[in-house]
Jmol script that loads the backbone (N, CA, C; Angstrom):
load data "model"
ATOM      1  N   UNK A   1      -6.388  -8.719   7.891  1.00  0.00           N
ATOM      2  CA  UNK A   1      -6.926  -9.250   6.649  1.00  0.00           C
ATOM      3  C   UNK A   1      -8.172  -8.489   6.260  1.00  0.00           C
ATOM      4  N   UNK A   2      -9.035  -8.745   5.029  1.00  0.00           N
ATOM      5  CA  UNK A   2     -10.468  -8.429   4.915  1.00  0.00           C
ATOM      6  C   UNK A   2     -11.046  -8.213   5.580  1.00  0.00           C
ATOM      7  N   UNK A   3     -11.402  -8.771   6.445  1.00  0.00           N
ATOM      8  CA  UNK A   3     -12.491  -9.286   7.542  1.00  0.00           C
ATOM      9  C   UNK A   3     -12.091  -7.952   8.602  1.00  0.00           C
ATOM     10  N   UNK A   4     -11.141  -7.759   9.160  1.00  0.00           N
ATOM     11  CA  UNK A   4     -10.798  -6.382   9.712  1.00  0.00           C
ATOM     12  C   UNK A   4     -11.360  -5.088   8.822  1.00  0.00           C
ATOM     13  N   UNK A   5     -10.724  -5.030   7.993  1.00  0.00           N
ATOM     14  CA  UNK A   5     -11.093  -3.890   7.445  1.00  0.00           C
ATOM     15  C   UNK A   5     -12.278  -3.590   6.415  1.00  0.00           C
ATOM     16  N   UNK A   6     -13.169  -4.354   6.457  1.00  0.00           N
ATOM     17  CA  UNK A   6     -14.800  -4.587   5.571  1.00  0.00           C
ATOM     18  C   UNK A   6     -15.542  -3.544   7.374  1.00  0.00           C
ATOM     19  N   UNK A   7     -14.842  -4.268   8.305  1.00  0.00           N
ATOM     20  CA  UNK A   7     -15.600  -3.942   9.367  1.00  0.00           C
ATOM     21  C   UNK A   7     -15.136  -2.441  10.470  1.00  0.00           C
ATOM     22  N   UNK A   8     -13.859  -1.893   9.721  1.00  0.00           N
ATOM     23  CA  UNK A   8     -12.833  -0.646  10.039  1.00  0.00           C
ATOM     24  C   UNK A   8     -13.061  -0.799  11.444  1.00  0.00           C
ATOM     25  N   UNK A   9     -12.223  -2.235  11.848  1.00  0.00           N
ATOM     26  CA  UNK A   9     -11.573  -2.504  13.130  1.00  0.00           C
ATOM     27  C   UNK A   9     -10.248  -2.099  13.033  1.00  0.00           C
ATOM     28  N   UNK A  10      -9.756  -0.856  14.085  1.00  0.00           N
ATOM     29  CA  UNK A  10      -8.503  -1.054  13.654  1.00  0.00           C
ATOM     30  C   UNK A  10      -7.608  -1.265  14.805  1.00  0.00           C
ATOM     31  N   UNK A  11      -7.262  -2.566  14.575  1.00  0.00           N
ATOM     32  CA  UNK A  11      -6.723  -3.182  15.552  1.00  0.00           C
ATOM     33  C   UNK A  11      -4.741  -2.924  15.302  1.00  0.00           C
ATOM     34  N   UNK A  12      -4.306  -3.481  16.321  1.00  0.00           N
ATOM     35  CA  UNK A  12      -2.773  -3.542  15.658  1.00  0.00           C
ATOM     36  C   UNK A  12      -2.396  -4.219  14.578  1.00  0.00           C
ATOM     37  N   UNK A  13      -3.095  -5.625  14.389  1.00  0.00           N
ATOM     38  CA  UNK A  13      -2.509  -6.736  12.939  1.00  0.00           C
ATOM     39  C   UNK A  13      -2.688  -5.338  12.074  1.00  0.00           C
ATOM     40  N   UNK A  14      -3.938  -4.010  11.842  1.00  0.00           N
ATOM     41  CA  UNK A  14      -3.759  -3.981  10.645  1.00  0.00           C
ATOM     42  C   UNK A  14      -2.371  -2.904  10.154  1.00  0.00           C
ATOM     43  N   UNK A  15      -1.569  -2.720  11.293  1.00  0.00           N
ATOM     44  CA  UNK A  15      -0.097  -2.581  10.669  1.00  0.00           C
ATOM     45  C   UNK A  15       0.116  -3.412   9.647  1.00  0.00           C
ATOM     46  N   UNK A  16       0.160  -4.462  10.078  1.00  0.00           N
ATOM     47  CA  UNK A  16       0.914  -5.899   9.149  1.00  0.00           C
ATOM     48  C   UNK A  16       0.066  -5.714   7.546  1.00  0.00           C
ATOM     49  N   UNK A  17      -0.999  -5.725   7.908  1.00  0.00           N
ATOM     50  CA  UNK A  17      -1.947  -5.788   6.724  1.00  0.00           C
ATOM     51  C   UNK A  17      -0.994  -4.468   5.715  1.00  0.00           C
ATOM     52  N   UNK A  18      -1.332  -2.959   6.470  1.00  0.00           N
ATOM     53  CA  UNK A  18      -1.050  -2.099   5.597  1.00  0.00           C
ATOM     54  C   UNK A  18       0.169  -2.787   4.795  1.00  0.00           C
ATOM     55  N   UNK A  19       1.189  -2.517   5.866  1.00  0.00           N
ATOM     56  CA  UNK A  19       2.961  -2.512   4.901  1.00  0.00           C
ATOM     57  C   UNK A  19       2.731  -3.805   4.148  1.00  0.00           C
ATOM     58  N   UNK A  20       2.327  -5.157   4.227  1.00  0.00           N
ATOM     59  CA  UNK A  20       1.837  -5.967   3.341  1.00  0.00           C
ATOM     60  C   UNK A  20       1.518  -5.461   1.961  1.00  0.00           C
ATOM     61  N   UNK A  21       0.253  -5.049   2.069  1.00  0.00           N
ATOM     62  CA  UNK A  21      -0.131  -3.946   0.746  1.00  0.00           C
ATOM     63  C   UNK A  21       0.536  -3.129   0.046  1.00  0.00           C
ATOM     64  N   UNK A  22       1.380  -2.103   1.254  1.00  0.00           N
ATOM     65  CA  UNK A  22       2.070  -1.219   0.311  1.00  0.00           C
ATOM     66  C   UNK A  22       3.461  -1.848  -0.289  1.00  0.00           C
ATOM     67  N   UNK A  23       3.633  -2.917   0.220  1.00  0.00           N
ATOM     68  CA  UNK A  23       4.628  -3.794  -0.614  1.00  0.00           C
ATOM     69  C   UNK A  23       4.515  -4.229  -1.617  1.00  0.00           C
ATOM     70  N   UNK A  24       3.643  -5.103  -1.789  1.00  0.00           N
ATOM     71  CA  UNK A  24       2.976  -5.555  -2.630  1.00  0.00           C
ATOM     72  C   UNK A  24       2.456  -4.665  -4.121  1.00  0.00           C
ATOM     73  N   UNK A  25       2.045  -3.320  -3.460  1.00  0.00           N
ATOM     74  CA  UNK A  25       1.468  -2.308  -4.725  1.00  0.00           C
ATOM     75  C   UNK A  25       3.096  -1.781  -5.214  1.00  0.00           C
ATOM     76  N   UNK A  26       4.182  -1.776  -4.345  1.00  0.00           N
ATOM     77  CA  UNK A  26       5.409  -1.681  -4.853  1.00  0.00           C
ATOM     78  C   UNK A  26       6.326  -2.722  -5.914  1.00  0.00           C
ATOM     79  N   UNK A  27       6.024  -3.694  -5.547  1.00  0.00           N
ATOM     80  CA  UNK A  27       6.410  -4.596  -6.409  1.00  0.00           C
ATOM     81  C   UNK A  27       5.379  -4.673  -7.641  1.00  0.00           C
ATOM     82  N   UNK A  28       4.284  -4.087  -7.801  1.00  0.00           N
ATOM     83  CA  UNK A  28       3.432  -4.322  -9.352  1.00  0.00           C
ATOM     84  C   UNK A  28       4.071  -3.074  -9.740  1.00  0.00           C
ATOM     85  N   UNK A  29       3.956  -1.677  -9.511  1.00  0.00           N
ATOM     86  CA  UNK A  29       5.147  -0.564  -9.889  1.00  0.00           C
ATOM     87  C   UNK A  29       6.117  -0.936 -10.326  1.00  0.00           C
ATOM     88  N   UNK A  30       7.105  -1.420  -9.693  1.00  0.00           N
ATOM     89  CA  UNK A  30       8.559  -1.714 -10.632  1.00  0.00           C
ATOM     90  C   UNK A  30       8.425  -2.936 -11.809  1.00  0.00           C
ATOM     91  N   UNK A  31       7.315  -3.675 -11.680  1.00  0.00           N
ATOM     92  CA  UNK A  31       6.939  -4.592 -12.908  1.00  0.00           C
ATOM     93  C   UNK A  31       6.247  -3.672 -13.580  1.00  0.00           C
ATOM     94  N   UNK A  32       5.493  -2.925 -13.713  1.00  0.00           N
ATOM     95  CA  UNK A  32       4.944  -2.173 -14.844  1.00  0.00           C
ATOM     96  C   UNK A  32       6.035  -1.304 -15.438  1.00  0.00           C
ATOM     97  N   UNK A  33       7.020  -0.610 -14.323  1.00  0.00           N
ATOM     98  CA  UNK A  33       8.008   0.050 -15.012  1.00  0.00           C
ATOM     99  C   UNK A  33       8.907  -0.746 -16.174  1.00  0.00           C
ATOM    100  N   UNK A  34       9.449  -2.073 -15.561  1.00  0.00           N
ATOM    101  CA  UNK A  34      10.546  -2.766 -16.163  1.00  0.00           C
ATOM    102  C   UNK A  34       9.095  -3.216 -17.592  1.00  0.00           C
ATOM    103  N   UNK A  35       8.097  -3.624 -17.738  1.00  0.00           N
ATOM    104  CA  UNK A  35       7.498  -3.780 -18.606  1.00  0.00           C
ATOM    105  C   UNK A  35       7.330  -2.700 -20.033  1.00  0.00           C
ATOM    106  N   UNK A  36       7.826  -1.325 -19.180  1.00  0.00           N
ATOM    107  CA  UNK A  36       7.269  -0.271 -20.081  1.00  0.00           C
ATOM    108  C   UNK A  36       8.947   0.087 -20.643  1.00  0.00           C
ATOM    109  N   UNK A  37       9.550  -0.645 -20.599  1.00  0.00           N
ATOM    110  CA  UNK A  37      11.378  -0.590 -20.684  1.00  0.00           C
ATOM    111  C   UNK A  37      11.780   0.346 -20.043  1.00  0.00           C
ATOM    112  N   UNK A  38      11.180   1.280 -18.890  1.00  0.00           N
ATOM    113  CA  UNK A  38      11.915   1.965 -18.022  1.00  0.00           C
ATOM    114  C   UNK A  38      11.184   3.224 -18.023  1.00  0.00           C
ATOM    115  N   UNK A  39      10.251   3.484 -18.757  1.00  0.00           N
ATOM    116  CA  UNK A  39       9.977   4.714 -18.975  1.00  0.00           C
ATOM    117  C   UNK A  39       8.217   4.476 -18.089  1.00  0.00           C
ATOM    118  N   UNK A  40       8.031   5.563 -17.027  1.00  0.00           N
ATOM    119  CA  UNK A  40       6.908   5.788 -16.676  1.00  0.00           C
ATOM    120  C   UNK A  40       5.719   6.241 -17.434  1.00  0.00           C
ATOM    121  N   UNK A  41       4.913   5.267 -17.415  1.00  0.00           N
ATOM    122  CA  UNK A  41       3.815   5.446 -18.119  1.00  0.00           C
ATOM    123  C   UNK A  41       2.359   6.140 -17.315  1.00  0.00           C
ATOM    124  N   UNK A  42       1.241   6.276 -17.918  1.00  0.00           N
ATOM    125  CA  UNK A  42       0.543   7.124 -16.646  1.00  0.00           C
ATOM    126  C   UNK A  42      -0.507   5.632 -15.674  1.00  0.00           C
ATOM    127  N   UNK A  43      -0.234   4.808 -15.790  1.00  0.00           N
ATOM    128  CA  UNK A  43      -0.907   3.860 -15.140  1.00  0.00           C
ATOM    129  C   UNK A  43       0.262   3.478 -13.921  1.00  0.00           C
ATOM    130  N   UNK A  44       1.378   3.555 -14.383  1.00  0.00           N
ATOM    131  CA  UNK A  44       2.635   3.171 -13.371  1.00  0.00           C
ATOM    132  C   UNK A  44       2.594   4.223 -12.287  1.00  0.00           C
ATOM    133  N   UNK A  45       2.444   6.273 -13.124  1.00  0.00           N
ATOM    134  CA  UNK A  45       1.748   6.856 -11.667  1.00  0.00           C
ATOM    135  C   UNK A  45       0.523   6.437 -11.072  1.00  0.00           C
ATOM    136  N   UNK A  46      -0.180   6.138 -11.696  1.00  0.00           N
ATOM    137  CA  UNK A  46      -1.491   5.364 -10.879  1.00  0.00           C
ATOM    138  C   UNK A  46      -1.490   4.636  -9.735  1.00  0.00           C
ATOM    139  N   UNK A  47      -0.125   3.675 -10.025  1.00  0.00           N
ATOM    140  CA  UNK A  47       0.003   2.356  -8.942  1.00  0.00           C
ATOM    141  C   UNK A  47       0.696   3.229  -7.956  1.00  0.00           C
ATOM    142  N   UNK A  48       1.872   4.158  -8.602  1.00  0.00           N
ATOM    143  CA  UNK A  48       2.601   4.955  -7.561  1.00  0.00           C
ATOM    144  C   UNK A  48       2.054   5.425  -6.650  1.00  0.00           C
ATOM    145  N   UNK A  49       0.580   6.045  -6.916  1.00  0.00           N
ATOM    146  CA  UNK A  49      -0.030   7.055  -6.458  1.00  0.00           C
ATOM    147  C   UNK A  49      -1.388   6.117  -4.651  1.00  0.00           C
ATOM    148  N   UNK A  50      -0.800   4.981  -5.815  1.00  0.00           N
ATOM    149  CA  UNK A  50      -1.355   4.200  -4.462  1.00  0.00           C
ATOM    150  C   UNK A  50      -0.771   3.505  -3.273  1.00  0.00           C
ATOM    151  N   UNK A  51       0.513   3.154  -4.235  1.00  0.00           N
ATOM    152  CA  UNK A  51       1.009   3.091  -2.756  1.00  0.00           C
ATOM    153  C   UNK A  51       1.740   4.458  -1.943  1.00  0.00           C
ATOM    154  N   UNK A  52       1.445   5.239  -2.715  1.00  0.00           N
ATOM    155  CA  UNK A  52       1.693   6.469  -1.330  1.00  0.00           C
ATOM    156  C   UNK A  52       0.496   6.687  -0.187  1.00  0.00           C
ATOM    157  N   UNK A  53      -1.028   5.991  -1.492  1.00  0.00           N
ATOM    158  CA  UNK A  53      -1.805   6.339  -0.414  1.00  0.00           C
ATOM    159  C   UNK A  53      -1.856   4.942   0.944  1.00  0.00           C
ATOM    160  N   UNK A  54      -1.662   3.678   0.206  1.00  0.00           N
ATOM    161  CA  UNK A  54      -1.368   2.931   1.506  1.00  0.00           C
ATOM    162  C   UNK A  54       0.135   3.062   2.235  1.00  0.00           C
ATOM    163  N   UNK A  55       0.729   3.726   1.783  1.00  0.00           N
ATOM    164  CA  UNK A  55       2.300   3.802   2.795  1.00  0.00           C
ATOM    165  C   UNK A  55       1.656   5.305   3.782  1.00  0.00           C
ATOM    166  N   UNK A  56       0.409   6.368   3.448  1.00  0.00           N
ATOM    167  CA  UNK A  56       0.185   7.224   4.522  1.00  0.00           C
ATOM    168  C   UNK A  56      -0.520   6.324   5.041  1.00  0.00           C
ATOM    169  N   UNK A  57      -1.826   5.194   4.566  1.00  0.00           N
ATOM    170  CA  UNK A  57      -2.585   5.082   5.998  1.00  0.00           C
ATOM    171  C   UNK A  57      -1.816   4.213   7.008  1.00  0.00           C
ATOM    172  N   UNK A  58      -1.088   3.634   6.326  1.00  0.00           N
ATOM    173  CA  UNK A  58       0.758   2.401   7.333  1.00  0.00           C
ATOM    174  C   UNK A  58       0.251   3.529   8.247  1.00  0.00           C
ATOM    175  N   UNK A  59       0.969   4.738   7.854  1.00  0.00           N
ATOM    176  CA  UNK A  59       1.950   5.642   8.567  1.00  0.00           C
ATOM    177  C   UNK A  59       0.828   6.343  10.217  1.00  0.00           C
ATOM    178  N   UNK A  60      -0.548   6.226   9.523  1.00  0.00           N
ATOM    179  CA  UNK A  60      -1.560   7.263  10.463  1.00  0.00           C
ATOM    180  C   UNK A  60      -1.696   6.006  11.278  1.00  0.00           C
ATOM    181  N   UNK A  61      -1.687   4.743  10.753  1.00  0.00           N
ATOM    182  CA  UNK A  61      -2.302   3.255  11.484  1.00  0.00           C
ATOM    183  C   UNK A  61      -0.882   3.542  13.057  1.00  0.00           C
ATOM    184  N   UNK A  62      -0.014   3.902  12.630  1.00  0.00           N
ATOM    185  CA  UNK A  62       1.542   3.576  13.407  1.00  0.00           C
ATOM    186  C   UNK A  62       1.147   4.977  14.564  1.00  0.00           C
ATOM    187  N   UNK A  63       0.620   5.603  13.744  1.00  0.00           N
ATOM    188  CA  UNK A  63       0.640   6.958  14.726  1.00  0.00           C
ATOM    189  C   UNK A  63      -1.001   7.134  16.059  1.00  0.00           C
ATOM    190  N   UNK A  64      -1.965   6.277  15.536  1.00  0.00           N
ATOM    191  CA  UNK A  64      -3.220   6.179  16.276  1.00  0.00           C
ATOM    192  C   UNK A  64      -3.289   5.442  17.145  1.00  0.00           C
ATOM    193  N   UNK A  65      -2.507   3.442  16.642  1.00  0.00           N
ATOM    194  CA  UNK A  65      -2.930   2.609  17.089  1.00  0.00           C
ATOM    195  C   UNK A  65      -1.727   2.145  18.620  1.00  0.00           C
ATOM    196  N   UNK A  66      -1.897   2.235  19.752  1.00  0.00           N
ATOM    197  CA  UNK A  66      -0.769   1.591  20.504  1.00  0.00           C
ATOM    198  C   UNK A  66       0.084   0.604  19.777  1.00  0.00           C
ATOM    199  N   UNK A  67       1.154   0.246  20.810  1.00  0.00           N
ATOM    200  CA  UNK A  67       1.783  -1.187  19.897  1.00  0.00           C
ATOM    201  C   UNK A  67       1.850  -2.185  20.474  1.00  0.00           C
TER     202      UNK A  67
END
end "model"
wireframe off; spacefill off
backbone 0.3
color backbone group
């Protein structure tokens, strides 16, 4: 949660936390898309652009932290 990462503990929960997030920033993406009738707008790369950046730190969290 917050409280982990205000304090960049990085424990194992914050797996859960990341893919949480990058779910989450995935599902406002395909609502901005279906909002824009299908056509990518430059705020929809915006959101895109974030959850690539929380689907890499998932990915570095999976690769640093034991399990």
């Amino acid at each position: 949660s917050g409280a982990r990462l205000g304090g960049c503990q990085l424990t194992p929960d914050i797996r859960v936390d990341l893919a949480t997030a990058a779910a989450a920033i995935d599902d406002c993406a395909t609502l901005l898309l279906r909002a824009a009738g299908g056509a990518p707008t430059p705020l929809h790369r915006m959101v895109l652009l974030d959850r690539d950046r929380a689907v890499l730190a998932l990915r570095l969290a999976m690769l640093l932290l034991p399990s």
